[in-house]
C-alpha positions as CSV (number, residue, x, y, z in Angstrom):
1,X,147.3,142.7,115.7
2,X,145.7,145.7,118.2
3,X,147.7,148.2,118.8
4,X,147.8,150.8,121.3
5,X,144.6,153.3,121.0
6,X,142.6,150.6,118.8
7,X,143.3,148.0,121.5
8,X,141.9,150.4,124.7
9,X,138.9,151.3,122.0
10,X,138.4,147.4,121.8
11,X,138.8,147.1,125.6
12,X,136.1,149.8,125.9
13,X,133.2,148.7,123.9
14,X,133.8,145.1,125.2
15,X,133.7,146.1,129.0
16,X,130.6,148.6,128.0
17,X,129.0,145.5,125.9
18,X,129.2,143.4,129.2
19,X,128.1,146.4,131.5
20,X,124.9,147.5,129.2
21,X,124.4,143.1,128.7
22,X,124.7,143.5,132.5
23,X,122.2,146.5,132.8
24,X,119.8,144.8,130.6
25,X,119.6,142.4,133.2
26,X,119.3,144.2,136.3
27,X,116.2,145.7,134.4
28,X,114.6,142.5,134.2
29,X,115.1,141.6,137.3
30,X,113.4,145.2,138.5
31,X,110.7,144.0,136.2
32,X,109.7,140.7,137.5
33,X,109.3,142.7,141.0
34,X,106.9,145.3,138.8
35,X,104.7,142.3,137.6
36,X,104.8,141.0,141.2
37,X,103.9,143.8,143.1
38,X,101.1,144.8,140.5
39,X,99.7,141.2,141.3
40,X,100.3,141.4,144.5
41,X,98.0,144.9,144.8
42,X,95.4,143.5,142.7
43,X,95.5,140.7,144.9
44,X,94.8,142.8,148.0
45,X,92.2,144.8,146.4
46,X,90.1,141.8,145.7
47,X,90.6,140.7,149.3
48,X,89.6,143.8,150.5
49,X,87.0,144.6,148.4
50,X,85.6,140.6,149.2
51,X,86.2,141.5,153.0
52,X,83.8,145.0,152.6
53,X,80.9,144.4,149.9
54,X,81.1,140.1,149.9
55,X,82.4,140.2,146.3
56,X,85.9,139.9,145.3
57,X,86.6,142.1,142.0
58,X,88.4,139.8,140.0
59,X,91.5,142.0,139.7
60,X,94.3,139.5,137.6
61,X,97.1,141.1,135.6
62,X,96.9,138.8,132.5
63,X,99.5,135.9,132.1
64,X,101.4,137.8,134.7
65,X,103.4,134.0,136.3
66,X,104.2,133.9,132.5
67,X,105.7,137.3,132.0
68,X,107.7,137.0,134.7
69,X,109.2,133.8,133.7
70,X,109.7,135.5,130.8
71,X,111.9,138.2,132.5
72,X,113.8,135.7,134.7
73,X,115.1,134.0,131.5
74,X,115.8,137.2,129.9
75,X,117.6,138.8,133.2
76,X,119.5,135.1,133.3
77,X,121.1,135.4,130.0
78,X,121.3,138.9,129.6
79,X,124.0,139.0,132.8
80,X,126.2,136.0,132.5
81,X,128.6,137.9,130.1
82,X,129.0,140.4,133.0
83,X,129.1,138.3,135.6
84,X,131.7,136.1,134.0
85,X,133.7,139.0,133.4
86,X,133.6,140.3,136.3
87,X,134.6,137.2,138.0
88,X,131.2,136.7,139.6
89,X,130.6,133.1,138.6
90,X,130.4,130.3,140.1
91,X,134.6,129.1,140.1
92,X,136.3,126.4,142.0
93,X,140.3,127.4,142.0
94,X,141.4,125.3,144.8
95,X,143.0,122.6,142.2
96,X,143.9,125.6,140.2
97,X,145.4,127.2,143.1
98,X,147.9,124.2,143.5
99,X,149.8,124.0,139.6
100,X,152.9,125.6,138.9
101,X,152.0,128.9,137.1
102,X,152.6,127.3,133.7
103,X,150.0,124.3,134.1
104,X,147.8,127.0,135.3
105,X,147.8,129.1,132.2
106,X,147.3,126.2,130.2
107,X,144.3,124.9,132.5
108,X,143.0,128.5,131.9
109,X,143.3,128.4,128.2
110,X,141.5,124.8,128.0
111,X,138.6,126.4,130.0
112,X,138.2,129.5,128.0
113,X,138.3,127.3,125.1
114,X,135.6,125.4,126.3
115,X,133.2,127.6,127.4
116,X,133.8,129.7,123.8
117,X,132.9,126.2,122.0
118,X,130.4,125.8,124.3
119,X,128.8,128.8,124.6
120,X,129.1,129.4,120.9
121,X,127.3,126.0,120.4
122,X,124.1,127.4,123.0
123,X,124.6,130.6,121.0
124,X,123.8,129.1,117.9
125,X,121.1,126.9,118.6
126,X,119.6,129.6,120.3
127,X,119.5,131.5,117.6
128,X,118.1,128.8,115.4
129,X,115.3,128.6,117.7
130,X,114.5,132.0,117.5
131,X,114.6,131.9,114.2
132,X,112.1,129.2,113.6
133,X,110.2,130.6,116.2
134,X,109.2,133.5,114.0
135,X,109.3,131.6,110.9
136,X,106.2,129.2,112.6
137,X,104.7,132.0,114.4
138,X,104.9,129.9,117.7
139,X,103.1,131.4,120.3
140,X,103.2,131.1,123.8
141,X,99.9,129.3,125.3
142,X,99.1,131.5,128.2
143,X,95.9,134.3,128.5
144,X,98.2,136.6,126.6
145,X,99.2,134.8,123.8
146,X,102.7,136.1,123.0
147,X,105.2,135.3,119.9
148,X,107.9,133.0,121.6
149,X,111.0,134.8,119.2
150,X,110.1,137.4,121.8
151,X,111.0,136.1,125.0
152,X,113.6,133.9,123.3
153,X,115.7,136.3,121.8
154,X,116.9,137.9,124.5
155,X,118.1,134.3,125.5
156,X,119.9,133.8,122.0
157,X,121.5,137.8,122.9
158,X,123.0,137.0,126.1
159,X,124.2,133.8,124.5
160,X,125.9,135.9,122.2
161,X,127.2,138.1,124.9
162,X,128.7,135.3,126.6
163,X,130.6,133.5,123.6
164,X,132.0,137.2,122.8
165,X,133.0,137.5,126.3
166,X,134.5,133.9,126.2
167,X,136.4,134.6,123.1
168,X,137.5,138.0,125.0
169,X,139.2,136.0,128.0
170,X,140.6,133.5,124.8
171,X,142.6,135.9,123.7
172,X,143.6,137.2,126.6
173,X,144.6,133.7,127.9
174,X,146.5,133.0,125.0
175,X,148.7,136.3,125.1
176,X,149.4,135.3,128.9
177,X,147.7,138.4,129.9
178,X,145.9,138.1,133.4
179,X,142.2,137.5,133.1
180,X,139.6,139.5,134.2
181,X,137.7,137.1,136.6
182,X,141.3,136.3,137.7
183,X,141.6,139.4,139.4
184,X,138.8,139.0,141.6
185,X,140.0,135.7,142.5
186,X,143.5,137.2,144.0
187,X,141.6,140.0,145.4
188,X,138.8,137.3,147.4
189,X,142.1,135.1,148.1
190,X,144.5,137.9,149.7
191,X,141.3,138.9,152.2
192,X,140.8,135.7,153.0
């Protein structure tokens, strides 16, 4: 078992492995709006130069719909370790709310234990995918043709993420110690 400084060392690099998973996906997210807006400029630049001289330019950012599905997939898997950490999911307590604090832990330890096998399930197959992704040199079918181990495994990552995170709140569920996205639900119920 942890103890003491090797436990808060733990605790560190798991809340800064959710935070930089986290991160990772703002920074998709900021670069779907790059393709966009690029697109977007080129798009008013044909307009304009159509509207001045008759002739639109042609201005296209290459596979740029595809790219930016690309990032949405990454910045989706990339942030559900933080956001499930954080308490930022998606969680219906009101039957939760209503069992005697015992029945709750143990609801709480059945759905930690699920999402683990479940996510660690996702995680694997993910993986797997990637990996036969590069082994078959799949590539994506758009102007740009792009390796899809590429834009998958940052899906198989945040899978990873979230079955370490899941395993995390496990633990923690198991020793009776109050979960993380727990707080935030007494914090959203008391200002209620």
């Amino acid at each position: 078992p942890l103890r003491g400084r090797n436990r808060r060392t733990l605790r560190k690099a798991l809340d800064r492995l959710y935070a930089v998973s986290g991160a990772i996906g703002a920074f998709f997210i900021v670069a779907i709006c790059v393709v966009v807006l690029i697109q977007v400029g080129f798009n008013i630049v044909d307009r304009v130069a159509q509207a001045t001289t008759g002739t639109a330019i042609g201005l296209v950012l290459p596979s740029y719909a595809e790219f930016a599905g690309f990032f949405l997939a990454a910045a989706t898997f990339f942030a559900l370790a933080d956001t499930l950490q954080s308490g930022n999911h998606i969680r219906v307590t009101l039957v939760l709310q209503t069992f005697p604090p015992r029945v709750r832990a143990a609801a709480e330890i059945f759905c930690c234990a699920v999402g683990l096998v479940t996510s660690a399930f996702f995680a694997y197959w993910a993986g797997f995918l990637v990996y036969e992704s590069w082994l078959f040199g799949d590539l994506s079918p758009g102007i740009v043709a792009v390796p899809l181990w590429i834009p998958q495994l940052p899906m198989a990552l945040g899978l990873v993420c979230l079955t370490i995170c899941f395993l995390d709140l496990f633990i923690q569920a198991v020793r009776g110690r109050e979960l993380s996205y727990a707080r935030t639900d007494d914090t959203e119920t008391s200002a209620e």
